[in-house]
BAMI-807416 format. One record per residue (C-alpha): z, x, y. Coordinates in pm, whole numbers, m for minus. Example, Ala and Ser with C-alpha at 12.3 -4.5 7.8 and 13.67 -1.06 7.14 Angstrom:
BEGIN
z, x, y
780, 1230, m450 $
714, 1367, m106 $
// end
This chain:
BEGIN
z, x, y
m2648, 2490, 3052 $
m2739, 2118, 3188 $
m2836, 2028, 2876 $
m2587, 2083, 2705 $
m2334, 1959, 2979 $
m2562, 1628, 2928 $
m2532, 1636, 2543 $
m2145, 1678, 2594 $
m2162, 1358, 2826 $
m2365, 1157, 2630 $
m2171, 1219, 2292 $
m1835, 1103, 2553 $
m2011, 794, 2623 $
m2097, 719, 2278 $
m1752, 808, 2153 $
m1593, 586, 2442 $
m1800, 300, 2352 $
m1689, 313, 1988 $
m1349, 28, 2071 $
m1602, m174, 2256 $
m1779, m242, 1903 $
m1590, m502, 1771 $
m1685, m740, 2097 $
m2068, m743, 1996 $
m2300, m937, 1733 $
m2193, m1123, 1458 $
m1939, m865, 1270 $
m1880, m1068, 952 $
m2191, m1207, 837 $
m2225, m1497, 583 $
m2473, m1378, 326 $
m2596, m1695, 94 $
m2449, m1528, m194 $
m2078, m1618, m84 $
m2113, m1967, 35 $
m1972, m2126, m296 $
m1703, m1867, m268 $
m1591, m1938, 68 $
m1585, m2319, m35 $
m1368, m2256, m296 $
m1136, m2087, m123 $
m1131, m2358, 177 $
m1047, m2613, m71 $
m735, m2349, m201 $
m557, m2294, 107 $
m617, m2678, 247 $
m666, m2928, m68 $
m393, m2851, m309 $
m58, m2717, m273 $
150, m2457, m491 $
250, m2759, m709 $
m120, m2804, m880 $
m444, m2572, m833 $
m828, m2563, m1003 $
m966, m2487, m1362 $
m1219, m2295, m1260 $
m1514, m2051, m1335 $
m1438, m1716, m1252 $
m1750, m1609, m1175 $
m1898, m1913, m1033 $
m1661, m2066, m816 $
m1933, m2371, m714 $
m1814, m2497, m1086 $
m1466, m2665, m1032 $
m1396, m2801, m1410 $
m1058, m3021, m1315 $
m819, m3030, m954 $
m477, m3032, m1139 $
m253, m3251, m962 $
104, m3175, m832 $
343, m3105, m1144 $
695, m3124, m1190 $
771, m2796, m1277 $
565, m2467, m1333 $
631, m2514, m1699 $
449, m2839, m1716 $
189, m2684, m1524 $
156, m2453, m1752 $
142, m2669, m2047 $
m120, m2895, m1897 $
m316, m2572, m1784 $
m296, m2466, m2084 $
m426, m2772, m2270 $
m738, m2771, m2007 $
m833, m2488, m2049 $
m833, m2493, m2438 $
m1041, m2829, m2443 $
m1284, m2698, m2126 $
m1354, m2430, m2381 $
m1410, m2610, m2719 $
m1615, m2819, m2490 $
m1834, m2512, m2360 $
m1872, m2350, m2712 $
m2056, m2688, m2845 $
m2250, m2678, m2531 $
m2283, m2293, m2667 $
m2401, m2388, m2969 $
m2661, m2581, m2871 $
m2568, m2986, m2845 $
m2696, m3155, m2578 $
m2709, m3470, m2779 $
m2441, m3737, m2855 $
m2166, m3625, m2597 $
m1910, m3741, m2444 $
m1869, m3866, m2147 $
m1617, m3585, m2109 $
m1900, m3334, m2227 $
m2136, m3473, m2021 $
m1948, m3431, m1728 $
m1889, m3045, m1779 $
m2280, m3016, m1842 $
m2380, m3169, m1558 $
m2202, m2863, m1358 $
m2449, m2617, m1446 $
m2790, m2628, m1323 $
m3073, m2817, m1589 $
m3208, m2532, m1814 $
m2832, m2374, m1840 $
m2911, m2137, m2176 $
m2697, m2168, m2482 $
m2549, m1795, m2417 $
m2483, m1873, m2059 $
m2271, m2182, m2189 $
m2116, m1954, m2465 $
m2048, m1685, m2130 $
m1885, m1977, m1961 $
m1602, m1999, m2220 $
m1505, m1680, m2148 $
m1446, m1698, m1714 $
m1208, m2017, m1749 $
m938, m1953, m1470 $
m654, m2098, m1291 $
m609, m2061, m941 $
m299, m2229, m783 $
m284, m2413, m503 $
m196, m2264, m158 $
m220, m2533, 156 $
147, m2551, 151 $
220, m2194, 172 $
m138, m2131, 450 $
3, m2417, 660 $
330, m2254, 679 $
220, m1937, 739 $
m27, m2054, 991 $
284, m2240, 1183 $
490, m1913, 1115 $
162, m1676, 1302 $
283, m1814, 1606 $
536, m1540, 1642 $
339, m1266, 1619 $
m2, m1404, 1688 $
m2, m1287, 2075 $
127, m941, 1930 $
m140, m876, 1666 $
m427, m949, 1889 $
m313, m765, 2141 $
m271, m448, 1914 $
m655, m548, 1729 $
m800, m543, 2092 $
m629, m217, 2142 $
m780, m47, 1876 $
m1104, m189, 1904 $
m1091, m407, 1545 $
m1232, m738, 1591 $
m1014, m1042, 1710 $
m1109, m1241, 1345 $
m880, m1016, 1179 $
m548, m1160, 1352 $
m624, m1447, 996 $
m604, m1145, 753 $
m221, m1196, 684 $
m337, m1554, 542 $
m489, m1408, 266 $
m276, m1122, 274 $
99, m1279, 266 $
89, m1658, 424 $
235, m1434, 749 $
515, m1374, 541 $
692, m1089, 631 $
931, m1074, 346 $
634, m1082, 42 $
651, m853, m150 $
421, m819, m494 $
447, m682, m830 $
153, m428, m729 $
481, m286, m498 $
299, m453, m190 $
525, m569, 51 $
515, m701, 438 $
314, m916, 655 $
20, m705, 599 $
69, m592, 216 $
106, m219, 217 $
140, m16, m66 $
376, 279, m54 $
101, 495, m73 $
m156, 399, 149 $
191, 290, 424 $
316, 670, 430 $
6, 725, 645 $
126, 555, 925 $
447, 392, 836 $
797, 523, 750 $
872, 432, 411 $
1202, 554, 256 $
1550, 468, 106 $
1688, 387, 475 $
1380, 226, 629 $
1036, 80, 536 $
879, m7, 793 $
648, m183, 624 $
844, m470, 654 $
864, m509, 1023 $
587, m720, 1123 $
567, m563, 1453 $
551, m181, 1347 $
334, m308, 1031 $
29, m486, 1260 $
13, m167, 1409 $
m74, 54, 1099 $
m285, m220, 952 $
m469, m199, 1266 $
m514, 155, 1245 $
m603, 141, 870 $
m863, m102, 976 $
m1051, 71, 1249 $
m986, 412, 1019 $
m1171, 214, 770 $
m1504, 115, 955 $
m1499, 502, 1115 $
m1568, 601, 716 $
m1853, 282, 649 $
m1917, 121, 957 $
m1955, m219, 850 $
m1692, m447, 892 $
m1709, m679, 591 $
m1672, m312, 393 $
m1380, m230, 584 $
m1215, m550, 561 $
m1276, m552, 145 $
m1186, m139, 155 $
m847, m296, 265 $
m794, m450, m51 $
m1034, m213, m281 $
m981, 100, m119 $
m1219, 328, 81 $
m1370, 500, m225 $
m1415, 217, m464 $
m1651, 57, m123 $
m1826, 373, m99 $
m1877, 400, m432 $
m2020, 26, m436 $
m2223, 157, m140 $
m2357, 396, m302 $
m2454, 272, m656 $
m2634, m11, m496 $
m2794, 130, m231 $
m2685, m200, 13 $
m2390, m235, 257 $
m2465, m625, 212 $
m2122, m789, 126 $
m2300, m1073, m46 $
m2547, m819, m295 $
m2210, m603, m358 $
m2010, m900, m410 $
m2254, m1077, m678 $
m2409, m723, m813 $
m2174, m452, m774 $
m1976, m358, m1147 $
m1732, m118, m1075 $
m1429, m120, m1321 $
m1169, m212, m1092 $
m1374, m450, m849 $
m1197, m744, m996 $
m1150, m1084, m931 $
m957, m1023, m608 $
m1102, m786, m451 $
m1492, m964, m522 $
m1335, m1233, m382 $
m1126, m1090, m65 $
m1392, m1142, 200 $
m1508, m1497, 111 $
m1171, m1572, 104 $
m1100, m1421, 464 $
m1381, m1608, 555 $
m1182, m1918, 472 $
m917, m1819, 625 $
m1057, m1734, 961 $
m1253, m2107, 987 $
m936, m2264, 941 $
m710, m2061, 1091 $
m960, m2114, 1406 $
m974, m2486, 1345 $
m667, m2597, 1171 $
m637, m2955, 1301 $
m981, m3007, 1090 $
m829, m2935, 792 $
m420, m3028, 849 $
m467, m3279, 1127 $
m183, m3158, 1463 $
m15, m2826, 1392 $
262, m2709, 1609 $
254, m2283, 1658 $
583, m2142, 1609 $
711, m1921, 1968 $
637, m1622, 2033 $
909, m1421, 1891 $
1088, m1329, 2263 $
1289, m977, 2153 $
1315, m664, 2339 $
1290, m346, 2152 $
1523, m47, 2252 $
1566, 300, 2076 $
1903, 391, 1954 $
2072, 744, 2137 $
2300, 797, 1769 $
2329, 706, 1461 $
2555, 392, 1434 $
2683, 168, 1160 $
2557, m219, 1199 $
2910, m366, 1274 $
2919, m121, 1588 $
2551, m268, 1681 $
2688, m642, 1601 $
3017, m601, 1823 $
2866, m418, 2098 $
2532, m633, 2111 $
2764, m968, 2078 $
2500, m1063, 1791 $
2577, m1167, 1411 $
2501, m906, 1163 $
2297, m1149, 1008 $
2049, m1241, 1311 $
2001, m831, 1379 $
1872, m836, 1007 $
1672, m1071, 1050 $
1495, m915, 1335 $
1492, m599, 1212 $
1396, m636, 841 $
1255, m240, 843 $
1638, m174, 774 $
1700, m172, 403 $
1982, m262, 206 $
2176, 43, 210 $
2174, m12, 588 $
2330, m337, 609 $
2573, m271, 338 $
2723, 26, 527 $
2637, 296, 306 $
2383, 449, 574 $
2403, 455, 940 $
2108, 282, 1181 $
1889, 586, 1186 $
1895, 748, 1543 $
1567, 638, 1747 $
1551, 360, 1540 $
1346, 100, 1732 $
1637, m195, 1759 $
1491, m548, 1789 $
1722, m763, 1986 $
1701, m1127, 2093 $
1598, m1104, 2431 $
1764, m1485, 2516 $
2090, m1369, 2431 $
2087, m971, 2583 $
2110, m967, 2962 $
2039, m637, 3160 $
1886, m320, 2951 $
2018, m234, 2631 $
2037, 121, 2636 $
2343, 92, 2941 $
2496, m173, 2666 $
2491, 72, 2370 $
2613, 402, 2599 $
2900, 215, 2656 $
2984, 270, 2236 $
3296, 478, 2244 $
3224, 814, 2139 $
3413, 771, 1767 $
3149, 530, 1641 $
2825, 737, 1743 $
2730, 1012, 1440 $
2497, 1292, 1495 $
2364, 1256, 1118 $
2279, 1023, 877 $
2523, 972, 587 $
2472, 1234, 325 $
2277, 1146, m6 $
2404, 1132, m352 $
2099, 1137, m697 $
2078, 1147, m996 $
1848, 1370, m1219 $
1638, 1137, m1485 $
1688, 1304, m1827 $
1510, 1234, m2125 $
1531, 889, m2309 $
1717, 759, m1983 $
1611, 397, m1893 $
1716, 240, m1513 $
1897, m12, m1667 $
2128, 273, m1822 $
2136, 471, m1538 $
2298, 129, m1315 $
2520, 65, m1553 $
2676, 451, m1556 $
2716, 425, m1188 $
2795, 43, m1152 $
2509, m38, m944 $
2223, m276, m1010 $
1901, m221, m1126 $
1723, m383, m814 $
1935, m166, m608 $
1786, 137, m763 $
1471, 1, m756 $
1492, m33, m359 $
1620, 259, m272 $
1397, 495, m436 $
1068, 253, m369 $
1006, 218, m723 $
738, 32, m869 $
840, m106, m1167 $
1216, m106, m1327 $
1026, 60, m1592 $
864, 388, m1410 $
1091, 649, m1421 $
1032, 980, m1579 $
1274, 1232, m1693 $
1342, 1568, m1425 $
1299, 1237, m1171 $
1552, 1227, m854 $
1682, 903, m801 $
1903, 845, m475 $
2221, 614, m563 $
2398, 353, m309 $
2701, 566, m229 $
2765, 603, 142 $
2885, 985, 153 $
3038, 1253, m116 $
3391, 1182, m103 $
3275, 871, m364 $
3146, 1126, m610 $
3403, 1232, m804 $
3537, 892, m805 $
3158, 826, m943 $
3186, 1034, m1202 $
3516, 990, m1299 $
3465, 617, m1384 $
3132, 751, m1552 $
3363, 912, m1779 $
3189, 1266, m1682 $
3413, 1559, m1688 $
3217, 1885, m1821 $
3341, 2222, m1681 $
3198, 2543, m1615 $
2893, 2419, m1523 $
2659, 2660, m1284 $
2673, 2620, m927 $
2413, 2687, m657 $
2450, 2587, m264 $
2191, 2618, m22 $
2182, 2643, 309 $
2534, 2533, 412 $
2786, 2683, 672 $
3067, 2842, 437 $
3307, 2581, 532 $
3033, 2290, 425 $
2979, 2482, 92 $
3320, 2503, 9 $
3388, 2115, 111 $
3100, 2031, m116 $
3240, 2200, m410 $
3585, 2106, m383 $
3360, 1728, m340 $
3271, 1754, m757 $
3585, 2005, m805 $
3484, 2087, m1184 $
3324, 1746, m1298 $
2974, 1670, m1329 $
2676, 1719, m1576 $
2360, 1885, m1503 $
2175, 1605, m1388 $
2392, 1537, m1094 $
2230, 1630, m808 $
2413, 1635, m452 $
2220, 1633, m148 $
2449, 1648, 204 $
2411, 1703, 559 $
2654, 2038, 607 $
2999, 1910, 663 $
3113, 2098, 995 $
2799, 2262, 989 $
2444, 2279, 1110 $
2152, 2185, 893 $
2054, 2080, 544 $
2309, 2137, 281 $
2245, 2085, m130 $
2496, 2128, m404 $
2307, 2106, m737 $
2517, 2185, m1046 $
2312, 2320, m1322 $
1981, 2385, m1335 $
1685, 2229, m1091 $
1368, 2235, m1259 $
1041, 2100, m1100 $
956, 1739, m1233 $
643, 1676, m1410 $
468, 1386, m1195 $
416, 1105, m1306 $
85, 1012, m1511 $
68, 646, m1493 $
60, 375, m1203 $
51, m12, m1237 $
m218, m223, m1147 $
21, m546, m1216 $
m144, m858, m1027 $
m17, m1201, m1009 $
m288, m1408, m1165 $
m280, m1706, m900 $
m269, m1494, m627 $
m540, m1335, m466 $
m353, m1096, m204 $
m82, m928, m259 $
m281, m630, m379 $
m362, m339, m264 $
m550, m42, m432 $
m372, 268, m425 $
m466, 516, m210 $
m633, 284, 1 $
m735, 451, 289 $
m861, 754, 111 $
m1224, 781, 58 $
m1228, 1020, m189 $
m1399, 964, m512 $
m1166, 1043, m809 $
m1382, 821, m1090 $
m1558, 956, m1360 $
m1951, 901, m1385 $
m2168, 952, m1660 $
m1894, 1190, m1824 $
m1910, 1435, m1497 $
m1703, 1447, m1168 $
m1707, 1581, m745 $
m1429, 1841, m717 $
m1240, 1707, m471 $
m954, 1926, m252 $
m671, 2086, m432 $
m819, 2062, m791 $
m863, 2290, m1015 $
m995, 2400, m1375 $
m628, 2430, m1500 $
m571, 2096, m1364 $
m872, 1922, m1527 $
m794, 2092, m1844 $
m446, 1929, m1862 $
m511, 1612, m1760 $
m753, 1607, m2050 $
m526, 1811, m2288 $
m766, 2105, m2359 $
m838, 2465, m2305 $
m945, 2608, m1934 $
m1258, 2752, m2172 $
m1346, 2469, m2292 $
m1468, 2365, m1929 $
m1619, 2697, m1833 $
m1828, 2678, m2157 $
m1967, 2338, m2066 $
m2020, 2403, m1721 $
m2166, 2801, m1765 $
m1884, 2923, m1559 $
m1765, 3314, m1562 $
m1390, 3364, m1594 $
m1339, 3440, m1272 $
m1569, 3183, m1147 $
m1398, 2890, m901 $
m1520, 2517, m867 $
m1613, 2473, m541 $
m1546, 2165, m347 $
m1771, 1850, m393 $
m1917, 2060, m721 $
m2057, 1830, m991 $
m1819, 1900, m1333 $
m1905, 1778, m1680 $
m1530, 1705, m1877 $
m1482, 1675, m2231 $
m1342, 1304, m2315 $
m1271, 1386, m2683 $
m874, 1378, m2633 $
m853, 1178, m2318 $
m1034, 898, m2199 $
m1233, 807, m1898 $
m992, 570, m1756 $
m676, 779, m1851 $
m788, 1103, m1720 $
m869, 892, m1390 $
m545, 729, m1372 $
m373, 1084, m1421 $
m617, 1215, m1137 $
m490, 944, m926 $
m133, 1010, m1005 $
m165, 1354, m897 $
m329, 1328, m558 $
m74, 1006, m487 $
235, 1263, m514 $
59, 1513, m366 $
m35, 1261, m58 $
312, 1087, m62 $
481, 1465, m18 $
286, 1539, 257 $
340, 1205, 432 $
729, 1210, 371 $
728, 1491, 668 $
428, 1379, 801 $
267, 1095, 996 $
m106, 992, 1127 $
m57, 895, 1527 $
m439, 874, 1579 $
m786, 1037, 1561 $
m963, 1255, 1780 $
m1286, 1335, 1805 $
m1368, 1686, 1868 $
m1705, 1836, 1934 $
m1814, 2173, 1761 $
m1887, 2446, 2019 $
m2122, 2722, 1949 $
m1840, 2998, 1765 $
m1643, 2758, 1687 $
m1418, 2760, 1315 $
m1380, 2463, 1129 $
m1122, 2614, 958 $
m926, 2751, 1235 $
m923, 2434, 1413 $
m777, 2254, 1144 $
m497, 2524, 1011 $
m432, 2655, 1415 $
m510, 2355, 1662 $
m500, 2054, 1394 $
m267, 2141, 1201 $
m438, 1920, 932 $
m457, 2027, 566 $
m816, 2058, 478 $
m799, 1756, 192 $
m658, 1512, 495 $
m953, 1637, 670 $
m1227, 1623, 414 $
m1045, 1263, 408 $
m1174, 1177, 773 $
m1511, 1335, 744 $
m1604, 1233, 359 $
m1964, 1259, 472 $
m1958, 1628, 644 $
m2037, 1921, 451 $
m1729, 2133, 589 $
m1924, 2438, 502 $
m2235, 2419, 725 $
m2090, 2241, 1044 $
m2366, 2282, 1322 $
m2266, 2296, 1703 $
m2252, 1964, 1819 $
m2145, 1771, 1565 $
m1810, 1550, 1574 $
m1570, 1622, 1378 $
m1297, 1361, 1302 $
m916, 1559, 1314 $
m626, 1294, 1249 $
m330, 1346, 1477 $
3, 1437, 1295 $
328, 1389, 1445 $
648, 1539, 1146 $
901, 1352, 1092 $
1252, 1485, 1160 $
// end
């Protein structure tokens, strides 16, 4: 019985200990292989600004072919890029080809960049990895300037969750400590977040994305981070897993049998280990030696202030004009401070959510907030959030067509319903539309020129009085794709009016992987902060949580048989989780059936994480009788792929007393 009291103890100390980490040895090491790297990228954020850049060699980033100076405009840029890059590689094919006699002094000059003995198909090689990378020490020294109003903030959060104080310079690489970036990837905040990887810890929806608050966002990146280096307990791997995702480092872990940031970095081949995300930690690196040093590089820099707000919750939901008179602050300035608000907020279609974490000016409010916003006169506070009004995608239907119908633009859509692209809508889709309540429907649909009749009608889970207020909303009018979703009127609850027929959507198959190709940030891999592995391998996959036989066989577009044939399965025979599966390619690629594999856990994860959110991560210790599976489904709570997530390493099988077992804490969303 002492022993295992002292096992108990000792496994409490060691768990304790776990925040202290971050505060010993060096945690980001400088392996040789990165040196040029980290060069380069110190002369991008401090030699050049956003109106010139390098030629460059992709690969090897010691060879700097040309610094192109400041240009008038990005299309001469372009043009003279252009030009470069053309005669850099007519220059490197002749080199290619053999001459090393009779060249220019032009020729000569590129030669001498590359080590004596260069071969002739290294030369030829070189041709191919011409890049441009733009310029940045404008935007680093305004971000760096900008840091100052967060700074204190984020390193008090990092210290809190035991993640190393360097990373208070990741939003340099990440955004220029912009909190308004957002990317074509569908990044967006201070700290880059996808939608998917966000949902984890972040609300992300039509009426907030919290992503987008610098405050709430330097919170989840924190937790991201440390969640990270629980899974490969190396920081540089965390820190590039932030960028590449938790799998694709494991996977790099595991090919090459290293957790050396400098062998991965130079040796490591996986398909979607790009340019950015080889080059993410050298170019933290960077970041941290100048962000730790700036005068060095930018001679006196003046910190912006800390940002000086006060943060109170609201009791009701309220409209932003109520919060501007009451608070005596322009609508404008409460924007600006509390940019998790989206557009449909400020315009007045939606209410400030209740609880909503206002962000005031603390200079101008005097006393405690919460006795200043129970003074609001009873008529201006709403128990519920302005009802929803969407549209059902149909066939051949394009956003573009879908804004025009209901006289809204296309970025508007795009917001609201977190879209990634203008372009990625599918038909049996739900998109939510910038109307503030129901009574603008039949206006709506009027102007739309939509007047069917007859058409079925189904209303769930209203009061009576809320059902018949809905209907008499559309009175006859409205095609089958109309979709009405509204708090009950008068009622209690969740109300829906949907006229026609609701059929489940298929989800979507594709996912874009759009990067801007002078930026280095701004990028995020989807799924993120899952560790799961979801690539194929020498034609074969792990069965990972949820999956199964049917699912493989569509994504691939062939028979259920076909698999059980190649895999000697019985009919009745299940995959098992983690179970090595050989596919048949002949219909579907490698990389499509992946990026349909990806698609499918993303909605699946997304769903969850719309009612669900990660507050932190115990630790439990197995005791002798003890379930796995009841702790997760009775005293976790935590579906068994979010916790196959957390413990990528366990078998969940054959779980032996003593061992810790990581269960993320879930708090729903209401």
């Amino acid at each position: 019985m002492h022993k295992v009291v002292l096992f108990r103890l000792v496994l409490l100390i060691v768990v304790s200990a776990v925040p202290t980490i971050a505060a010993a040895g060096d945690l980001f090491p400088r392996p040789k292989q990165l040196e040029a790297a980290v060069e380069f990228w110190t002369r991008v954020y401090t030699e050049v600004d956003t109106r010139g850049g390098f030629i460059h060699d992709s690969e090897r980033l010691d060879i700097v072919y040309e610094t192109v100076p400041d240009m008038p405009s990005d299309a001469a840029r372009r043009r003279h890029v252009d030009a470069a890059v053309a005669r850099y590689r007519q220059i490197l094919g002749r080199l290619g080809g053999g001459a090393r006699q009779g060249l220019s002094s032009e020729e000569l000059r590129v030669r001498e960049l590359f080590p004596d003995g260069t071969s002739n198909t290294e030369f030829r090689a070189a041709a191919e990895r011409l890049r441009f990378q733009l310029g940045q020490s404008d935007r680093f020294l305004a971000g760096l300037i900008r840091s100052g109003i967060w700074r204190d903030y984020i390193q008090g959060v990092l210290a809190a969750n035991g993640v190393p104080a360097e990373l208070v310079a990741l939003p340099h690489v990440e955004s220029s400590f912009d909190p308004t970036a957002y990317s074509k990837a569908g990044a967006a905040g201070l700290w880059q977040f996808t939608r998917s990887t966000g949902v984890r810890y972040l609300q992300i929806d039509h009426v907030i994305d919290e992503r987008r608050d610098p405050f709430l966002s330097t919170d989840a990146a924190a937790r991201l981070l440390r969640d990270n280096y629980e899974v490969l307990g190396h920081w540089p791997l965390a820190l590039t897993a932030y960028n590449h995702g938790l799998g694709g480092m494991r996977r790099a872990v595991s090919e090459l049998g290293t957790t050396d940031m400098g062998e991965i970095a130079e040796r490591y081949q996986g398909r979607t280990f790009g340019f950015a995300s080889r080059n993410f930690y050298p170019a933290f690196l960077a970041a941290v030696d100048i962000d730790g040093n700036p005068e060095k590089y930018f001679g006196p820099v003046r910190l912006n202030g800390a940002s000086g707000t006060i943060v109170t919750a609201l009791p009701d939901y309220m409209t932003v004009q109520t919060l501007s008179r009451t608070t005596g602050i322009e609508v404008s300035r409460l924007r600006e401070l509390n940019p998790a608000l989206t557009a449909i907020v400020w315009n007045g279609d939606k209410y400030v959510p209740r609880g909503f974490p206002l962000r005031l000016p603390g200079s101008v409010v005097t006393g405690d907030p919460a006795v200043m916003l129970a003074s609001i006169p009873a008529a201006e506070r709403f128990a519920a959030q302005r009802p929803d009004v969407e549209h059902r995608v149909t066939s051949g239907e394009t956003l573009s067509h879908i804004a025009s119908r209901y006289r809204v633009s296309v970025a508007a859509l795009v917001e609201i319903n977190g879209l990634r692209s203008s372009h990625m809508i599918r038909a049996g889709q739900l998109l939510k539309l910038p109307f503030a309540s129901a009574d603008q429907v039949p206006a709506v649909l009027a102007d739309a020129g939509v007047s069917p009749v007859g058409q079925a009608v189904a209303v769930r889970g209203a009061e009576p009085a809320a059902a018949q207020t809905l209907v008499a909303a559309v009175d006859e009018a409205g095609p089958p794709e109309i979709v009405l979703a509204a708090a009950a009127l008068g009622g209690e609850g969740p109300a829906a009016l949907a006229i026609g027929p609701i059929d489940d959507a298929e989800p979507a198959l594709d996912y874009e992987r759009s990067l801007d190709s002078n930026a280095l940030a701004s990028h995020q891999a989807d799924l993120a902060a899952d560790p799961s592995n979801y690539s194929v391998a020498d034609g074969a996959i792990a069965v990972q949580p949820l999956e199964t036989l049917g699912h493989y066989a569509d994504w691939l577009e062939i028979r259920t048989q076909r698999l059980r044939d190649l895999n000697r399965l019985t009919y009745k025979q299940n995959v098992r989780l983690g179970q090595s599966l050989e596919l048949d390619f002949s219909r579907v690629p490698p990389d499509e059936f992946e990026r349909r594999r990806l698609a499918f856990h993303r909605q699946l994860q997304e769903s969850f994480f719309s009612s669900h959110r990660i507050e932190d991560v115990e630790d439990h210790v197995i005791l002798r009788g003890e379930s796995l599976w009841v702790l997760a489904q009775r005293t976790y709570n935590v579906p068994v792929w979010l916790l196959r997530q957390y413990n990528p390493d366990l078998d969940l099988d054959r779980v032996a007393p003593g061992t810790i077992v990581k269960f993320p804490r879930l708090m729903p969303i209401t």
